[in-house]
N, C-alpha and C positions, 0 to 999 in steps of 0.2 A: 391345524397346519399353519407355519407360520408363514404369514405374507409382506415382504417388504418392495414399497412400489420405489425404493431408494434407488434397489436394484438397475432397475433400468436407467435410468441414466449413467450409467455407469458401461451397463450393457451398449447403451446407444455410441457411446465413444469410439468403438470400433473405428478405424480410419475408413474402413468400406463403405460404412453408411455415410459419409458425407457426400462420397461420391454418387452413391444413388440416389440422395437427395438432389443434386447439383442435376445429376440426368433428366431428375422425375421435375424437375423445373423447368429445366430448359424444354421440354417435351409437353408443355403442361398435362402432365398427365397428374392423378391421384395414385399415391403408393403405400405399400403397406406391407410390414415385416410381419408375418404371420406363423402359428403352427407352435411348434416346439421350441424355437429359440426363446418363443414371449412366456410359454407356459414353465420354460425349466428357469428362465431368468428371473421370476416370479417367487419361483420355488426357491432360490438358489442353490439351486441343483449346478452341477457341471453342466457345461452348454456343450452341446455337440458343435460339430464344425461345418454340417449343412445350415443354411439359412433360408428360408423360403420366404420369396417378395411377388404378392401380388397387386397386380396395375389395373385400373380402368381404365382400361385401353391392350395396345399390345403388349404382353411382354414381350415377345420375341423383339420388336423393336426397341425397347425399355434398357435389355440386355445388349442389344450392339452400341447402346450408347453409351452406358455403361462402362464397356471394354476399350472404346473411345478413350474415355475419360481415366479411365486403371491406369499406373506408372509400369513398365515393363509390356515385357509381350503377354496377354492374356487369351490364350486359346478360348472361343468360343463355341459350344457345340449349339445349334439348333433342329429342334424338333419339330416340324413343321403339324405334319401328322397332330401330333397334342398341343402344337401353341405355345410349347415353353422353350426353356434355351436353360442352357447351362455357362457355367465361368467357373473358372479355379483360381482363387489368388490366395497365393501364401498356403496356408491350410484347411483354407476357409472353401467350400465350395456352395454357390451361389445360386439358387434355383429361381427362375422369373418367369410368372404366369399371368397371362391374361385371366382380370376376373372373367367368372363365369355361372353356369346354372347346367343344369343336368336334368335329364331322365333316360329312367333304367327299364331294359326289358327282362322277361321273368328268367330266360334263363342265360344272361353273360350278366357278369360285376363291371362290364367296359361299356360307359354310357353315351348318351347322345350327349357333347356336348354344344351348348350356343352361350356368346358374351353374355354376361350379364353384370350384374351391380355389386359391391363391394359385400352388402346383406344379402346376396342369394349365394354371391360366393362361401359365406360362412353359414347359409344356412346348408351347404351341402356338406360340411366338415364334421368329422366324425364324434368329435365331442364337445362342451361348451366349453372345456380350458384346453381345445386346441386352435378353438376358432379365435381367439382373444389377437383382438391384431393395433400394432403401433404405427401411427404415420409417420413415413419419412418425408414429406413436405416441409419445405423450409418454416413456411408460420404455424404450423401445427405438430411440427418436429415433437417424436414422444408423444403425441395425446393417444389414449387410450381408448378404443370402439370396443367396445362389449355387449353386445345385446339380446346375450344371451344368460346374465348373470355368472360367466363364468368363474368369475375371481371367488364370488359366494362359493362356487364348486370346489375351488383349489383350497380355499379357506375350510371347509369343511370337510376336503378329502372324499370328495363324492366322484364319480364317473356318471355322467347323464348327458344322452345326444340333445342335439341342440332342435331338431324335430320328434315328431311321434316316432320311438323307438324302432316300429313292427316297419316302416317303410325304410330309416335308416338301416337296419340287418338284414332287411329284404333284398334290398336294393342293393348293396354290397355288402355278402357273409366276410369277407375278411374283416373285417370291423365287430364281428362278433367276437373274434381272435385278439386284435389288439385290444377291446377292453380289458379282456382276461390279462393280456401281457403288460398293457398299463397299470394295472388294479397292481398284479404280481412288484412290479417294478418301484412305483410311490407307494405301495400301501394303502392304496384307496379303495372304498368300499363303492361297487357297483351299484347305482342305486335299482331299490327292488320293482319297480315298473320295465327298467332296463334289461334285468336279468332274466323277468320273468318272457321278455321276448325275444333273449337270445334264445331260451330252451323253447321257445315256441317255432322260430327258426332254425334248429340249431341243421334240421335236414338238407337248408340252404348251400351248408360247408362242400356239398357234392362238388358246385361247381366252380369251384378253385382250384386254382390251381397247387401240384401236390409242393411247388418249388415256395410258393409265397405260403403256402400251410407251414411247412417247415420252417422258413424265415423265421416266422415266429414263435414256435417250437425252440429255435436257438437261441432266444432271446430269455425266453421263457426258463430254460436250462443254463443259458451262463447267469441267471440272477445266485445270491447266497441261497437262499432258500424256496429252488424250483418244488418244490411238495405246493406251494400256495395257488399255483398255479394250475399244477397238474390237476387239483382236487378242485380248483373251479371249473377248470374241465371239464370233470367228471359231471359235477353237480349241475352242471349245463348244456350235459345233452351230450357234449359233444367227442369226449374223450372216445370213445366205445368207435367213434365213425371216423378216427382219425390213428388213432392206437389203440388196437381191438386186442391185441397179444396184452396190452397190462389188463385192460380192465377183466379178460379171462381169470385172472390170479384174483380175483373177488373173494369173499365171502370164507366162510369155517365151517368145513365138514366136522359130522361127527357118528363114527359110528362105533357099537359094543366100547362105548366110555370113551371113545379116543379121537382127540381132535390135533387138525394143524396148526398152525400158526396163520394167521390173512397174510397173505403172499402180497397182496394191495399193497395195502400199509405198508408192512416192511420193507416193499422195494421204494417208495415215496421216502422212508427217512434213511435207507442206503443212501438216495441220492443227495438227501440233506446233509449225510456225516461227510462225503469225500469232498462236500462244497466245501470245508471248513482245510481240506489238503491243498486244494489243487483249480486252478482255472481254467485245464483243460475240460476244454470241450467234449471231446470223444471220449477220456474216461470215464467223463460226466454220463454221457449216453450208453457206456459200457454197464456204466453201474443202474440206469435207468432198466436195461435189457438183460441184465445177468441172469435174474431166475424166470423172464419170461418163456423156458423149457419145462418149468412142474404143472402148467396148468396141461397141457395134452399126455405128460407122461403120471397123473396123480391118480394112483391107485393105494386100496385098501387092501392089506393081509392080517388077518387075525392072529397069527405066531407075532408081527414083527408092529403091528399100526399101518400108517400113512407112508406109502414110498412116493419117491420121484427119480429112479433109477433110470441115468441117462439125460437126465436135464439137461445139463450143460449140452453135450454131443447134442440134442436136439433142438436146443436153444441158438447154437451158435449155425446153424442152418434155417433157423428161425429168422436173422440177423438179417441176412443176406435177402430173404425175401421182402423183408420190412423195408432195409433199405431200397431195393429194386421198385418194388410198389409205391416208396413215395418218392421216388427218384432224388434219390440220398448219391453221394458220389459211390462208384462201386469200384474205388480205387482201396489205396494204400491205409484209405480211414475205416472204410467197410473191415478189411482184413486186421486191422490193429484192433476193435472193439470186438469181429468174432472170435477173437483168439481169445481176450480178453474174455470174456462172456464162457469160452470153453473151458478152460485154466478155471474159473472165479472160486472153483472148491478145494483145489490142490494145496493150499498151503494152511487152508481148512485144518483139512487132513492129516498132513503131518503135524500140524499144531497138538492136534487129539489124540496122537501113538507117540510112542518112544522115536523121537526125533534121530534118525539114522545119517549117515553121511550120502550114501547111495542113495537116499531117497531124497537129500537136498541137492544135490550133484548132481538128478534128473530133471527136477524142478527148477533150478538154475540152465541148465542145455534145454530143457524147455521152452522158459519161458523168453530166455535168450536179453533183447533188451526191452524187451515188458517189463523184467523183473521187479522194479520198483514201483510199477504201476501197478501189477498186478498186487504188491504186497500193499497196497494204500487202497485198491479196492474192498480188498480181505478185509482189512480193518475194518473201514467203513461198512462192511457187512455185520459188524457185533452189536446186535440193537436188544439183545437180551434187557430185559428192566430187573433181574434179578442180583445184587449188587456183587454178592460172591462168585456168581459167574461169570458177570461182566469182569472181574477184578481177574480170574482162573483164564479167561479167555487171551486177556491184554496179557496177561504175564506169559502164555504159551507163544505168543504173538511175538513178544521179545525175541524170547527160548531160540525161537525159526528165524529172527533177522538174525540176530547174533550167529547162530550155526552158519546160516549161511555166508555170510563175511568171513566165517573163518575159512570155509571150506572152498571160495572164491577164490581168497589171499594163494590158497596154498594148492588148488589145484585148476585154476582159471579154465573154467569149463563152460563159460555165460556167452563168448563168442570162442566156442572151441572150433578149432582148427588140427588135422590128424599130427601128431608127430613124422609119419610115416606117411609120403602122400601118395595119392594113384599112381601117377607117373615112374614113383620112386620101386612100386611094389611091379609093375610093370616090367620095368629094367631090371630087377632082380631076376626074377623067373620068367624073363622072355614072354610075355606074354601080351596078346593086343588087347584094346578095349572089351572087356568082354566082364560076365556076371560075378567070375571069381575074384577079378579085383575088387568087387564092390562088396563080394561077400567077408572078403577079409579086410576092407577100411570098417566095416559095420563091426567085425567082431572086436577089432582093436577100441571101437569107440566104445564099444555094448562092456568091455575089459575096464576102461576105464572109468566109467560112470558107476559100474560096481563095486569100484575101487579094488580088485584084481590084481590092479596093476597101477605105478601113478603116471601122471600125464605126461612123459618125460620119451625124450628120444630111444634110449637107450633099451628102455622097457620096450616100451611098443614095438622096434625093432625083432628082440627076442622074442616077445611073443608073436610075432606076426613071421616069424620062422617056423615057430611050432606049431602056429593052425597050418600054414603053407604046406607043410608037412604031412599032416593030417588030411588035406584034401589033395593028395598025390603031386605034390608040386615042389619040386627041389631047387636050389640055387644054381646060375647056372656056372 
């Protein structure tokens, strides 16, 4: 890994940091820019726009002095409860913590804390290139406190706490998760005393909470290639105790000669292929959760192999509880990924039979505006390693976009709306809110998706005379 300590001075020009310097003087206090801004600046990574300063002494008072000295009005939040304080300037938001020192009892990650020294502070830090911290005092402005060889770690792409591992995951399981999410993120190799204590801990993750499990999960999932992560999971204990619906899809039955595919795996580089589409998040997790319905519906018939009839339908009820149990939102994102997750085979499907109009005209009023989601999942679902059916797949794949743009264009069925509405059928044949109007909006729409009839006023009129008719109901 390459290390350039150029970086930071560069870093350090920030107009903020003079100001905290100028605070952390007039205050004598001792200060220090800490965490992630020093370890990505290091890296030359993008820098995020949190910054985190700790003092020997208060923060909380470090920060009103601070706000003092800022140009403009700077809202100041404090935290009395934990000792820090927050600032917002510009884009930049500003986090100020009194050093300190910690112990942890065995079952909360929320510790005792008491002031302590700028090295107890960092030795409570979760890894040695997070604890790596810069002084903002004016004669010392920029020097570097390391005392944990962190830079050796960044330099080599290692992940190693900066105490005995088994006390560090003990004492806070969330830090068994951001290594993984670290590691996932730089590319760094956890080192194997570290790893070997997260899966020694990994039973710890109970008590966390399911909001910051997830936190990380998301982080984990918007990287390019969430598989890196998901599979150190796995390999550490923890996946099984946090997303027990994937790791179900394990393993290769085989029975009278006939095997499946590892549903594992395959759903790990689904998630891989639509990284390479799309930033969305929730597709992301739609394609994480797609086939997690074959592990409870996977059965064997000797006429036919391996089925999983019903996946989808059981999968996408699958969703719903996955999300409620890790207290995932059970809004509009819930419902867009089980839709998603229920749909993921439909355009499968038509890809693999004689591509019909009615059968894309269902799949387009289905999917409504999923459509192109749902078509960029499908993709991403073709991980065959066979090159002529990898090549037979994408071209059916086409076949299905192309049909369907045409049959869009020409009969706009994606946010269909009746020709002929309630109200209108209503006024014809007198009639109030009742079943048979609804029976005849269904048939006009069920007439037009079969292509029956085309989508147009005039038709649906006519026909919706003729069912009218047929269920004893005349003009009046």
């Amino acid at each position: 890994m390459n290390i350039n300590k150029n970086h930071i001075k560069e870093a350090l020009q920030l107009p903020v940091f003079s100001f905290i310097q100028k605070a952390t003087d007039e205050l004598m206090l001792d200060s220090y820019v800490i965490g992630g801004f020093v370890r990505d600046t290091f890296l030359n990574r993008q820098r995020g726009t949190d910054i985190d300063v700790v003092t020997v002494g208060s923060g909380i008072e470090l920060a009103k002095k601070v706000a003092e000295l800022l140009p403009g009005k700077n809202q100041i939040q404090i935290f009395k409860t934990y000792g820090t304080a927050m600032i917002k300037f510009g884009d930049v938001q500003l986090e100020f913590v009194g050093a300190r020192k910690e112990s942890y009892s065995s079952d909360s990650r929320n510790p005792v804390v008491e002031n302590g020294t700028l090295e107890e502070d960092q030795n409570r830090r979760d890894f040695t290139i997070n604890a790596l911290a810069l002084s903002l005092n004016k004669h010392t402005f920029g020097n570097l406190l390391d005392p944990f060889n962190g830079i050796e770690d960044l330099s080599n792409g290692v992940l190693r706490t900066p105490l005995d591992p088994d006390i560090t995951y003990s004492d806070d399981p969330l830090r068994m998760l951001r290594a993984i999410r670290f590691a996932t993120q730089l590319g760094f190799t956890i080192k194997k005393e570290s790893f070997e204590s997260i899966i020694k801990n990994s039973v710890r993750v109970a008590i966390l909470s399911k909001e910051r499990i997830v936190e990380e999960l998301h982080k984990i999932m918007a990287h390019s290639k969430p598989s890196t992560g998901l599979i150190l999971l796995d390999d550490a204990n923890l996946l099984h105790r946090i997303l027990p619906e994937i790791t179900a899809l394990k393993g290769i039955e085989e029975v009278e000669g006939q095997s499946h595919k590892d549903n594992f795996y395959h759903t790990f580089e689904v998630v891989d292929n639509i990284c390479a589409y799309t930033e969305n998040l929730w597709l992301r997790w739609a394609a994480l959760l797609h086939d997690i319905g074959k592990a409870p519906t996977k059965k064997f018939d000797s006429k036919v192999g391996w089925t999983f009839h019903a996946h989808e339908f059981v999968g996408a009820k699958m969703v719903y509880k996955l999300f409620k149990r890790l207290r995932m939102p059970l809004n509009e994102k819930m419902k867009y990924v089980q839709k998603l997750v229920f749909m993921s085979s439909r355009p499968i499907v038509i890809a693999e039979d004689h591509v019909t109009d009615a059968a894309v005209r269902r799949l387009v009023f289905d999917a409504g505006d999923l459509l192109y989601d749902l078509l960029t999942l499908c993709k991403a679902d073709i991980t065959t390693k066979n090159p002529k059916r990898f090549a037979r797949y994408h071209n059916n794949f086409e076949v299905v976009k192309a049909k369907i743009e045409e049959v869009e264009a020409r009969d706009h069925v994606r946010n269909f709306q009746p020709p002929v509405s309630g109200e209108e059928i209503m006024r014809i044949f007198t009639l109030k809110p009742c079943r048979k109007v609804g029976q005849i909006k269904e048939a006009i729409k069920e007439a037009i998706l079969d292509g029956s009839i085309p989508n147009e006023y005039e038709a649906a009129y006519n026909f919706m005379i003729t069912k009218a008719k047929s269920m004893g109901l005349t003009e009046k």
